[in-house]
N, C-alpha and C positions, 0 to 999 in steps of 0.2 A: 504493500500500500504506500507507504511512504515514497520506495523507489515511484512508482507509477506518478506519484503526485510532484515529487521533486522535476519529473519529465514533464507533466502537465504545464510546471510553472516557468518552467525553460523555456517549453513554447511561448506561454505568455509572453516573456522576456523579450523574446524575439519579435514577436507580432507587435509589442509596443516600442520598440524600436524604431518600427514604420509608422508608428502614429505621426502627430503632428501635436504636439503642446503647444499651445500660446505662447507669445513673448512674456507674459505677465509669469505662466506656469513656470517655465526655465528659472528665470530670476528669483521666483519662490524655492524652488529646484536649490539652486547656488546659494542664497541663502541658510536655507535648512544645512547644507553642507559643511559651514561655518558654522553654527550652533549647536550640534547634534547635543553637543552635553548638556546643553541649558536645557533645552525641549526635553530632554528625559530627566534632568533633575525636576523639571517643575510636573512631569507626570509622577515621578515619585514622592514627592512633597505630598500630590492629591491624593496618591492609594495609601498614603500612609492611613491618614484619618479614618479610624470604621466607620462602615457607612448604614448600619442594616437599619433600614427604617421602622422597626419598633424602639429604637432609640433616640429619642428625639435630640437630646442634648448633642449627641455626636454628628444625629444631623447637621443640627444648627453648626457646628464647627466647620463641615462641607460647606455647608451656607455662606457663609461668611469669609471660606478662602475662595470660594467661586467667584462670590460678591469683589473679592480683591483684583483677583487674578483679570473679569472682565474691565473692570473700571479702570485696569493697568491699561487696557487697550482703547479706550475712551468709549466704551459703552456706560448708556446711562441705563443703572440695576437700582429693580424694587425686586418687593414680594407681593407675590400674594397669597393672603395669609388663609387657611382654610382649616379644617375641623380636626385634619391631623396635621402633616409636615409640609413649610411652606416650598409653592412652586417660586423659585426665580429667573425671574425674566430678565434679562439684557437687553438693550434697543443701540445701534449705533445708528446713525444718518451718513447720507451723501451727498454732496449738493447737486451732485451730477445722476441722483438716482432715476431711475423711470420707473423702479416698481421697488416691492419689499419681498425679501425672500426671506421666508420663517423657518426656523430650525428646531426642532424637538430632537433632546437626548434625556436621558431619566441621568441623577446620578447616587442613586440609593442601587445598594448591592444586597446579594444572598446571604444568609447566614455561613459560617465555617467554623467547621471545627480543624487549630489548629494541629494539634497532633494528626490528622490525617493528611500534611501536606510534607512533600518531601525534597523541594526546591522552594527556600524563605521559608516563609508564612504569612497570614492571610492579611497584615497591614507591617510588614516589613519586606516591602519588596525587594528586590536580589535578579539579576541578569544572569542568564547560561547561557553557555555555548554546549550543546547535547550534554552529558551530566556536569560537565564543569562549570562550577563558580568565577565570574568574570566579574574584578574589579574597574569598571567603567574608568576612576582617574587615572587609571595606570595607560588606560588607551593613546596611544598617539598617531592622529591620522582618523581618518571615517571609520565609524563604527560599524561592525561587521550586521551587516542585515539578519543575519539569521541568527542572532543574538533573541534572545526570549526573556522577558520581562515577565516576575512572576509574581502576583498580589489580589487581592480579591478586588473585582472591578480593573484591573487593569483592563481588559476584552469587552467589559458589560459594563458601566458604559463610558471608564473614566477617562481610556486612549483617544474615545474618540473626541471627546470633549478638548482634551489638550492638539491633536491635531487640528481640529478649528481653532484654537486660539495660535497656532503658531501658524498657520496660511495667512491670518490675519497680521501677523509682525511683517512674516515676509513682503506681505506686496505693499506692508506699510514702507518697508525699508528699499523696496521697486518704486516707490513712490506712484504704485497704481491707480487711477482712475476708477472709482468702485460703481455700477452702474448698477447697483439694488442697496437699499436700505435695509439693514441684518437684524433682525429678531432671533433670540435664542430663548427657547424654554425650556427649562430644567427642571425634569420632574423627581418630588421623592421617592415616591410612594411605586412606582412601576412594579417592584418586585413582589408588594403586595396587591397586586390589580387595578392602582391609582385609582381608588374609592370616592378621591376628592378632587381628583385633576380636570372633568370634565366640567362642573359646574363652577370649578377657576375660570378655566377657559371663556363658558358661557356668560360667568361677571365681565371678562376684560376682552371681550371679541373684539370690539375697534381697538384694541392695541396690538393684540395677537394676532388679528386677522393679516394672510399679507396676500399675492399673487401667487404665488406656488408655497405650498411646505413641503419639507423634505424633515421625513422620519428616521433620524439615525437611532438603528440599533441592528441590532441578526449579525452574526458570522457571516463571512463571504459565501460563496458557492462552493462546495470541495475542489471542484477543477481549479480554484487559487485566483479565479478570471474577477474582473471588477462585478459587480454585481448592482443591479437595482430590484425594485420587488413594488407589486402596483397593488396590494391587498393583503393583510393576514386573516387568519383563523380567529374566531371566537372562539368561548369557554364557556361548559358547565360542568358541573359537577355533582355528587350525592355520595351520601354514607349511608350503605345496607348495614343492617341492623337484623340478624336471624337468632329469634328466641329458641333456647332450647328447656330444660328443666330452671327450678328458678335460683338455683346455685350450682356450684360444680361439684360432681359427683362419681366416686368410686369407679373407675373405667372396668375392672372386673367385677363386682358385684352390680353396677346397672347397666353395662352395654349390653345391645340388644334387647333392653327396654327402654327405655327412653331416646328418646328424638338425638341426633350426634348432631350441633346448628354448625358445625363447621363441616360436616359432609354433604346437609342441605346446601349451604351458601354455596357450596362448593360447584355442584348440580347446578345451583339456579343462575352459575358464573358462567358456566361451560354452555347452558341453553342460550347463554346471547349470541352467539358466531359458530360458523359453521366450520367443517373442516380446511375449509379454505378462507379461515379467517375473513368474510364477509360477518355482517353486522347482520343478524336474523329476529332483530325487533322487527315487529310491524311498521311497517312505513317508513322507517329510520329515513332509506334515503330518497325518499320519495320531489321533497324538494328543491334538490341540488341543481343551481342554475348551471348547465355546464358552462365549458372555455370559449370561448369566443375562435372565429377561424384565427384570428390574430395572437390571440394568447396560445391557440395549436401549435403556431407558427416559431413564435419564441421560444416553446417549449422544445421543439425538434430543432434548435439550432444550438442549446446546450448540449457543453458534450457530457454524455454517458459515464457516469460514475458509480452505478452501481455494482460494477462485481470490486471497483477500489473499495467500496462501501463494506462489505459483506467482509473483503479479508482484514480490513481493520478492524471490524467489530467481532471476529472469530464464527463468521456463520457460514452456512454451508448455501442457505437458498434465502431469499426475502417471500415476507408473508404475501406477496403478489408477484409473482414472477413475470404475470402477463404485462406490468407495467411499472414506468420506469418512477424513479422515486419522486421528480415532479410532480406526476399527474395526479400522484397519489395525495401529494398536498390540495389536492382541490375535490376531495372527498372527505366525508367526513370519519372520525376515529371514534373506536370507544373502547379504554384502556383500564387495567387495574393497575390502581398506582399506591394500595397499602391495604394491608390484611394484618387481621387481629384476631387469633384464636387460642386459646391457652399458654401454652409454653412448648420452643420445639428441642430444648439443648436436654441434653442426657444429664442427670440425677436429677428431676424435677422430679413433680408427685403425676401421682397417674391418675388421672380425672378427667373426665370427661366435660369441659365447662360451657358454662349455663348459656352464652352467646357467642355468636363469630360476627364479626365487623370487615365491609371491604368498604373502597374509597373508590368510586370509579369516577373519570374522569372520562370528556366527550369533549372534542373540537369540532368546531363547525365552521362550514364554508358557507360562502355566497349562496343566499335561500333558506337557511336554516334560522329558527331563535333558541335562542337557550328553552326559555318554557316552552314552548313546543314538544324540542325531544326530551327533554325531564317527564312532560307528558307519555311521551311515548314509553321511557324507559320506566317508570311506574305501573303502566298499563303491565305492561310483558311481566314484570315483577307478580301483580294480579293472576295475569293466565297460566301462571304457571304452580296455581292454587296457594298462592299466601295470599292469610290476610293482613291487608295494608295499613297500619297506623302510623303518626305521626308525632307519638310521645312511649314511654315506656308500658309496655301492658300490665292491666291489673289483673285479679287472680280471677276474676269473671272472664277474661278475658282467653287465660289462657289456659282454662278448662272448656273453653269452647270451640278454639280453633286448633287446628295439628299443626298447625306452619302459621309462623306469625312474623311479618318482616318491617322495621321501621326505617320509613324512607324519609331522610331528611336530606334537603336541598340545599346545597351550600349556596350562599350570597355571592355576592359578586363576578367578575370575572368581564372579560373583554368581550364586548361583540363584533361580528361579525365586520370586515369593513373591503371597500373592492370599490376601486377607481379604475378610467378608463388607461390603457398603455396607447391612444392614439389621438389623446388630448393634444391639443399644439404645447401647451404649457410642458406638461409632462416628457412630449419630446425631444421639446428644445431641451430640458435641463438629462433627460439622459443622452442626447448626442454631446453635450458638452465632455461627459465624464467618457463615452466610446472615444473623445478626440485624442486622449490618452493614451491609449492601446485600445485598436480597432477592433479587437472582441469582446462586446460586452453581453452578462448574460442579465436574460429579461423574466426575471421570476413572475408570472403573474399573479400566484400566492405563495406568503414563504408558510413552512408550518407550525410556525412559533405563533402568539398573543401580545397585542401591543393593542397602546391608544390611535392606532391610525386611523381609526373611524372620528375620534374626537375634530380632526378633523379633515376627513374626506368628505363626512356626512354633518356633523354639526356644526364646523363652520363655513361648510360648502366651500371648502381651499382644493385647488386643485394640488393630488397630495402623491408623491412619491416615496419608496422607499431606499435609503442606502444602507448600505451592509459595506463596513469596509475591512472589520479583522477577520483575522483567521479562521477557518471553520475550525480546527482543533484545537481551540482557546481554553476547554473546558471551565467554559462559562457554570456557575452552578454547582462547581465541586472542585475538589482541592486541584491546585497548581494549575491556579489561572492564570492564563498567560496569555502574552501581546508578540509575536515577532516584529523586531522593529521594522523591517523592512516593508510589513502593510501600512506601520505606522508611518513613516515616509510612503507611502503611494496616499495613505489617506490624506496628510496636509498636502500633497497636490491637488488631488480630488475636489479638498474644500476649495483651492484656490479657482481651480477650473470652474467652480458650481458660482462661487463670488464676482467672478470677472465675463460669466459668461452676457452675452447678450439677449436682447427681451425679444 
């Protein structure tokens, strides 16, 4: 995998070669050449700070070197202040602008536990070169690209936030002509479902509102290629809840009488998909808008990454053979993502206990609502002879039914969002980033969850997505990490998106 992927990016190398950068891009190019250590000490100053947004105080510390960091560049920053962690906003002007281009990057990160990281830790960031420890001051001369930067939020979302701030010195120090007025919205909460981000938004629309938004976040594409992405997936979710006896009990003296709720849940996990892992609820995917001939079109000019995909992850076949991992993004999922039944490590006791609990989680595409398939996924719950409550059962309760299952609906989560890839707006700003290196890929959905509906759909912005780090950033789990070298293509990128024309 590796080998295949280090070939992939070769090519890219090569194809971006022939591109064409702007005069504005080169000079930011030469610039960044000249800096490299500053631009990565001031990303390492940012990931030091934890960031996990059930924290507020630590928030507020991001806050406030954000708040520095942009005002260094003469952006005028507020907040706005909401029910949990405040969103901050940046605004710089141009006198020369003809439009405003709006920026969304979140900069609240995942929780970590350090002991499970085995390059730094999760706000002592640290550079490698493959297992080596690489002291950055000892460098002299360009710092080697494939150098990896490893801290929580370096990938998700704190690289990219510093790569737009240094496109910004650069074409300061080109003495560029800036021809859009820049808005940055920095959200906290994203990791938690930004619960409070949209109705920020909806308070400060004439200030947020601009002519195009562009949504940073997603890993690149694995073929290493630039990436854009014109919609993501929603989110629902639920916790099964299957009764068994009303405490845990003797697994030799009462098995095989009494009800086992973890061989029930077990059953009633296995009833939702079939052997070819389709979705065998009722109607599941009944209203899935397909791809457009155009997003077909984008789709067949990425290249083919799935059997890379399969030897990196140790698998033999992918759950749909018949198609390719794309396409698959623009169908909907429905996954077990945590189960709860007794105890499974050896010297425990041997009991048979009174409940089993799964977490299932369901993405949605273009056509789909959350309530909806929660509808759906309750119903099939019903058919398949439980009865359904929505608090713990009392002793009436479960003297009368044999299978008793509590479906509770978790809150929140992203909806559904999907803008056009033939907008003019849309175009222009991804021909700017193809002017780079001539291949670029066109995600029409990526399969992650973000606010890009906030605004494709509630501020009616016509709204793009960028993805600039690595797909192997391991975003989300120990030894997050940034290879420098996307982070130089990414302050090009912002420079190209800043200088491009309306």
């Amino acid at each position: 995998m590796r080998h295949a992927l280090a070939c992939l990016f070769a090519i890219t190398t090569t194809v971006s070669m022939l591109a064409a950068p702007t005069a504005e891009v080169l000079r930011v190019r030469d610039w960044r050449a000249k800096n490299e250590k500053q631009i990565l000490a001031e990303l390492f100053q940012l990931i030091s700070l934890p960031n996990l947004a059930a924290n507020r105080a630590d928030i507020l510390k991001n806050a406030d070197l954000l708040t520095a960091m942009f005002e260094k560049r003469g952006f005028a920053v507020t907040r706005f202040e909401t029910k949990g962690n405040p969103v901050v906003f940046a605004r710089k002007t141009s006198p020369a602008a003809k439009g405003t281009i709006t920026f969304y990057i979140h900069y609240d990160g995942q929780a970590s536990d350090p002991k499970e990281w085995t390059r730094g830790a999760p706000f002592a960031p640290a550079a490698y070169k493959g297992d080596t420890r690489v002291d950055l001051q000892s460098i002299s001369g360009p710092i080697d690209p494939d150098l990896r930067i490893y801290g929580r939020s370096t990938s998700d979302d704190k690289g990219p936030i510093i790569a737009l701030l240094a496109a910004v010195d650069g074409l300061a120090s080109a003495n560029a002509t800036l021809p859009w007025n820049i808005n940055v919205v920095l959200d906290g909460e994203e990791e938690g479902g930004s619960p409070n981000f949209t109705p920020a938004m909806i308070a400060n629309a004439d200030r947020v509102r601009g002519d195009i938004a562009v949504v940073v976040d997603s890993p690149r594409h694995p073929s290493g290629l630039p990436t854009v992405y014109y919609g993501s997936r929603g989110g629902a979710s639920a916790v099964i809840k299957v009764y068994g006896a009303n405490g845990d009990l003797h697994s030799g003296n009462y098995g095989n009488f009494v009800t086992d709720p973890t061989m029930a849940l077990a059953k009633l996990l296995a009833s939702m998909k079939d052997d070819k892992g389709n979705v065998v609820i009722k109607n599941f995917y009944d209203d899935v808008v397909p791809l457009t001939a155009a997003e077909r079109r984008a789709v067949d000019e990425i290249p083919n990454v799935d059997q890379q995909l399969l030897e990196e992850f140790g698998l033999m076949r992918q759950e749909h053979p018949e198609s390719r991992i794309e396409l698959q993004h623009n169908r909907p999922t429905l996954s077990i993502l945590g189960l709860e039944a007794g105890n499974v490590y050896t010297g425990t006791r041997s009991a048979i206990p009174g409940s089993a609990s799964a977490r299932i989680e369901m993405r949605l595409v273009n056509g789909l609502s959350a309530a909806k398939q929660l509808d759906r996924l309750e119903a099939h719950v019903r058919e398949q002879g439980f009865f359904v409550i929505n608090q713990e059962p009392d002793a009436a309760m479960r003297r009368t039914y044999p299978l008793i299952a509590r479906f509770t609906r978790n809150a929140g989560g992203y909806g559904v969002a999907k803008t056009s890839m033939e907008d003019p707006r849309t175009v222009t700003t991804a021909n700017a980033i193809r002017a780079l290196d001539q291949r670029l890929v066109q995600m029409p959905t990526i399969g992650g969850s973000l606010p890009f509906s906030t605004f494709s759909d509630t501020l009616a912005m016509p709204t793009i997505g960028l993805a600039v780090v690595n797909f192997d950033n391991n975003q989300h789990a120990a030894n997050e990490n940034l290879r420098v070298g996307h982070l130089w293509e990414g302050i090009e990128i912002f420079a190209a998106l800043l200088t491009m024309q309306k």
